[in-house]
C-alpha positions in Angstrom: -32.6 29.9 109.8 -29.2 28.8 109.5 -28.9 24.9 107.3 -26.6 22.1 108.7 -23.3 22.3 107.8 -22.3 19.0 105.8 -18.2 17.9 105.7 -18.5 14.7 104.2 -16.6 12.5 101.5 -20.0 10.2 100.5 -17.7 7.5 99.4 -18.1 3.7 100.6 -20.9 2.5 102.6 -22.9 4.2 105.4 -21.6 2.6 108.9 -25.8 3.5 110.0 -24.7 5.4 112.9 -24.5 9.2 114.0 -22.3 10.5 116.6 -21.9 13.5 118.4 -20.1 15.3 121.3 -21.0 13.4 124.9 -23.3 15.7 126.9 -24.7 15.2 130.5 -28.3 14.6 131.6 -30.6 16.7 133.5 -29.6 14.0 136.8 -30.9 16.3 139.9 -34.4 16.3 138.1 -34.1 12.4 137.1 -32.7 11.0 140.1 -35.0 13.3 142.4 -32.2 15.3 144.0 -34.4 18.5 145.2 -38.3 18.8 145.4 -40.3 19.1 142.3 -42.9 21.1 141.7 -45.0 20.2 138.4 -48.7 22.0 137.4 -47.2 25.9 137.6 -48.6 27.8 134.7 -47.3 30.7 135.5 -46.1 31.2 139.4 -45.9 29.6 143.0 -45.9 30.6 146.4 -44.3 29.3 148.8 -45.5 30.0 152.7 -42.1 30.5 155.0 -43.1 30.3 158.4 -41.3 31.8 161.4 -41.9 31.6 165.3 -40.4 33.6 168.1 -41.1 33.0 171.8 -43.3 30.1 171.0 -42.6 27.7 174.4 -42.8 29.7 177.4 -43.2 28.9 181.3 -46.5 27.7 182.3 -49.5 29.6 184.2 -52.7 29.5 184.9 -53.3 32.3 182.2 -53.5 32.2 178.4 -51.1 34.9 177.0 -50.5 35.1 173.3 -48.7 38.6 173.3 -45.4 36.7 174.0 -45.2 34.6 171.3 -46.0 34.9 167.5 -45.8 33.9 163.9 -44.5 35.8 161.0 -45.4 34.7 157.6 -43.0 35.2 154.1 -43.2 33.8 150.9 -40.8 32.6 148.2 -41.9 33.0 144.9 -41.0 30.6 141.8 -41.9 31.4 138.5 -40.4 29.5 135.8 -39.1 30.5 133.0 -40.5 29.9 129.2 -37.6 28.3 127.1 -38.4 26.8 123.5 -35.9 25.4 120.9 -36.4 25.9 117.3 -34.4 24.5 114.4 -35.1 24.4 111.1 -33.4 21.8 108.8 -33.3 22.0 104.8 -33.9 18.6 103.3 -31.9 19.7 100.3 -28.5 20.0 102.1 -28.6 15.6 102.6 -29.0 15.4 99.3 -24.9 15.3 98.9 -24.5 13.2 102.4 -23.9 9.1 103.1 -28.4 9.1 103.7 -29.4 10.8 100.3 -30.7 7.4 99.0 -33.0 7.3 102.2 -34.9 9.9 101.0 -36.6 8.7 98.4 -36.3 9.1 94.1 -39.0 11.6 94.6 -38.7 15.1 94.3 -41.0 15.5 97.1 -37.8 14.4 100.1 -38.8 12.4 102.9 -36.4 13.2 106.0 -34.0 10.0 106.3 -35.5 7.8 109.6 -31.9 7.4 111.1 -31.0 11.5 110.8 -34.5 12.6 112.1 -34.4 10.0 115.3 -30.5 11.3 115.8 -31.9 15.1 116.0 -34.4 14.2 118.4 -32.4 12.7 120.5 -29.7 15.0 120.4 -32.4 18.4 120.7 -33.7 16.2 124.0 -30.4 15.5 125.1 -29.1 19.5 124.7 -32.0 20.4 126.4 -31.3 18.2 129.6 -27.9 19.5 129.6 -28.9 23.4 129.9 -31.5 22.3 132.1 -28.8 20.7 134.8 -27.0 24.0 134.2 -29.4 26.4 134.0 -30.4 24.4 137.6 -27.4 24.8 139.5 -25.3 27.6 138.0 -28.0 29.9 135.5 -28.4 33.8 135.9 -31.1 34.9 134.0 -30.3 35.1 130.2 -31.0 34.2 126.8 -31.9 30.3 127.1 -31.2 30.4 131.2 -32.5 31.0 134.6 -31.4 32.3 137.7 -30.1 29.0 139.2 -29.5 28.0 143.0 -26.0 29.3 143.4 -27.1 32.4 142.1 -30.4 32.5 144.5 -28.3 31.4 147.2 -25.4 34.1 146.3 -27.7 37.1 146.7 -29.3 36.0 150.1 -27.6 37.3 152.8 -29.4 34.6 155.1 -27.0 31.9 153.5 -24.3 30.9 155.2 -21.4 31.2 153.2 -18.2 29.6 153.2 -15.0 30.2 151.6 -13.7 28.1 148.5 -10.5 27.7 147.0 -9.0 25.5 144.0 -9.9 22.1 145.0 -8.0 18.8 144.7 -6.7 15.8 146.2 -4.3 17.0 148.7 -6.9 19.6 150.5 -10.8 18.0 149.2 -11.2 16.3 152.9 -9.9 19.9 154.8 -12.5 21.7 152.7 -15.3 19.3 152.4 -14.7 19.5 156.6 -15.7 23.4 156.1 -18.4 22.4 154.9 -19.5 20.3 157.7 -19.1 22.6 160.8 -21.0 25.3 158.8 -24.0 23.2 158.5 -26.7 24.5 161.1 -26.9 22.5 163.8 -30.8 22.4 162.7 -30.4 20.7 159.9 -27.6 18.6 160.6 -28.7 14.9 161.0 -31.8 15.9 158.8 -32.7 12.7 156.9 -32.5 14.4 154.0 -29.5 16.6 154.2 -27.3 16.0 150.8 -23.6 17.7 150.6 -24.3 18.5 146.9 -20.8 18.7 144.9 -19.2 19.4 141.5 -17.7 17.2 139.8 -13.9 18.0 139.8 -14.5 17.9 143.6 -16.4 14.5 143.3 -12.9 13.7 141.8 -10.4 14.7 144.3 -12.5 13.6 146.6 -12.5 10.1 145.7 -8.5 10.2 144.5 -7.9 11.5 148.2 -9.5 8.4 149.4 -7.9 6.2 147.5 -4.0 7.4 148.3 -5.7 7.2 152.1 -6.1 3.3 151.3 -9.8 3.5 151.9 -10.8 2.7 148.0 -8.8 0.2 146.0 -6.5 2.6 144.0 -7.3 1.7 140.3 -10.7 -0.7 140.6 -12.9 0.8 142.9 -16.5 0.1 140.8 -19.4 2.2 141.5 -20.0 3.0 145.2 -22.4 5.3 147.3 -20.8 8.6 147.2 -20.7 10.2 151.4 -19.0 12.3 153.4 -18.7 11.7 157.5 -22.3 10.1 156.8 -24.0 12.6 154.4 -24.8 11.7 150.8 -23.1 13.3 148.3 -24.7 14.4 144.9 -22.7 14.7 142.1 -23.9 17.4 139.4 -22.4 19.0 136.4 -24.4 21.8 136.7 -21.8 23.1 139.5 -19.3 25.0 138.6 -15.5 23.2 139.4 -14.7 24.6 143.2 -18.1 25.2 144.2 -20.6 22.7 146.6 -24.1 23.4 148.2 -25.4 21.6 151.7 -29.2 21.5 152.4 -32.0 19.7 152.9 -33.7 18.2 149.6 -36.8 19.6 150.7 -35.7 23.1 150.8 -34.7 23.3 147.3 -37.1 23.8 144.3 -37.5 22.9 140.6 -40.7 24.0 139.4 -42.4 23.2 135.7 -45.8 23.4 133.7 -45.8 19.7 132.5 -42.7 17.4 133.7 -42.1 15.6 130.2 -42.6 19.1 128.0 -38.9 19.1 128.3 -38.8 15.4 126.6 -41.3 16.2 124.1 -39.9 17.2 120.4 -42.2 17.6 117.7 -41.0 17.2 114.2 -43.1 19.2 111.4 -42.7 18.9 107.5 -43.2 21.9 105.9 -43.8 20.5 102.8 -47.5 20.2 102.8 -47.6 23.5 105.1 -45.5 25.9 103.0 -44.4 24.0 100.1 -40.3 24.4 100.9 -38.4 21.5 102.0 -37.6 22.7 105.7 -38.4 20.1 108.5 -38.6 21.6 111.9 -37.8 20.5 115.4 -39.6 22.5 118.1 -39.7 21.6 121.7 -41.2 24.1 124.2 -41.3 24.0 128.0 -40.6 25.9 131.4 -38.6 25.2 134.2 -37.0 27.4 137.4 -36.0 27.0 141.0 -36.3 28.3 144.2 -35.1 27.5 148.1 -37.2 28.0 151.1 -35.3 29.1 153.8 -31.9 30.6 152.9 -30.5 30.5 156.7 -30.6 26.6 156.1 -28.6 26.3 153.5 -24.5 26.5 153.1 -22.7 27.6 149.9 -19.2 27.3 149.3 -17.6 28.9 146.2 
């Protein structure tokens, strides 16, 4: 296991805080974007139901040999995903916390460090869970996420993308639109899922059209023509998915394993002076019926 890497100059005094790189949350799960599917220890499956001939012209006759039912199932099996780090206690001695730690030989981790890795281990792991969500393919630390679901089933209806940006957002998000089934358009809970460079353009396009005020607009309801939009990370830049939040998946063991870090001393364990951070959890996606659902990239 690798030890932090310390650049510091230890001189003056301690400002108390710890920074780091801004990284974005896991929002479809925490803002309820798609269906979620907790309790899977190791599989689900999910019942797709199709009917052919089912209303037929009245008689006095009962004839089932016209219509019927054919039954398929999706299948979600989330993935097991852990994170392990290992921290040397020795390696702060030389950093702005080493008086934290005690006079003892025996180290205690410094309070303000250990509550800065937490939070940073829970906030990494909502960030490669939005990814891993939208954009994954099965891989060390990922799973295969909706795009990629949706790019190998040829039931999807697929729609060109090009380079986004303000001058052409409205002209593509308009694609978009027509390509919806006529099913599912109007469906109460039809979303126009989008990346965020498009999220961008989208709103710059509206205000050069006059329809936001050009530099104070304040946060509004993101729509298109009437549809919600959802603005995710975990899209790649030109790329935007339309269906119904019911017919996209996130299933999980516990919901909160993915919050949980637990933080074990070694020192009474092994006698070394490692501290260790392990979270461990499981998380994957599926969609229901692929013929309802437009992808443009």
């Amino acid at each position: 296991m690798p030890n932090p890497t310390i650049t510091t100059s230890y001189a003056g005094e301690f400002a108390g805080k710890y920074i780091a790189a801004s990284l974005f949350s896991a929002k479809t799960l925490d803002e309820g974007a798609i269906t979620i599917l907790p309790n899977i220890k190791y599989k689900a499956a999910m019942k797709v139901g199709a009917f052919s001939n089912l209303v037929r012209s009245a008689d006095c006759d009962f004839d089932a040999t016209t219509s019927g039912m054919t039954l398929t199932e999706k299948v979600l099996t989330p993935t097991e995903l852990q994170v392990n780090l290992q921290i040397c206690k020795k390696e702060l001695h030389s950093d702005w916390e080493a008086a934290q730690m005690g006079f003892s030989a025996f180290d205690n981790l410094p309070p303000l460090f250990s509550d800065f890795v937490i939070a940073r281990v829970g906030a990494e792991i909502a960030q490669a869970t939005e990814s891993s969500i939208w954009g994954g393919a099965a891989a060390e630390g990922n799973f295969d996420g909706l795009k990629t679901i949706l790019a190998a089933d040829a039931t999807v209806v697929d729609v060109a993308g090009t380079s986004v940006d303000a001058s052409n957002v409205i002209a593509e998000l308009n694609k978009i639109i027509t390509a919806i089934p006529s099913g599912v358009y109007g469906s109460d809970d039809l979303i126009l899922y989008v990346s965020t460079p498009i999220a961008k353009a989208y709103i710059q396009a509206q205000a050069a059209l006059g329809y936001r005020e050009l530099y104070n607009v304040g946060k509004t309801e993101m729509n298109f023509q009437g549809i919600p939009m959802f603005v995710t990370s975990g899209l790649s830049t030109n790329s935007a998915v339309a269906a119904r939040k019911s017919n996209l998946f996130f299933g999980t063991g516990i919901l909160d394993d993915r919050n949980e870090v637990k933080v074990i001393d070694m020192a009474d364990i092994d006698g070394s002076q490692n501290v260790r951070f392990v979270a461990r959890y499981t998380a994957g996606v599926q969609v229901g019926v692929g013929a309802d659902v437009v992808l443009y990239a």
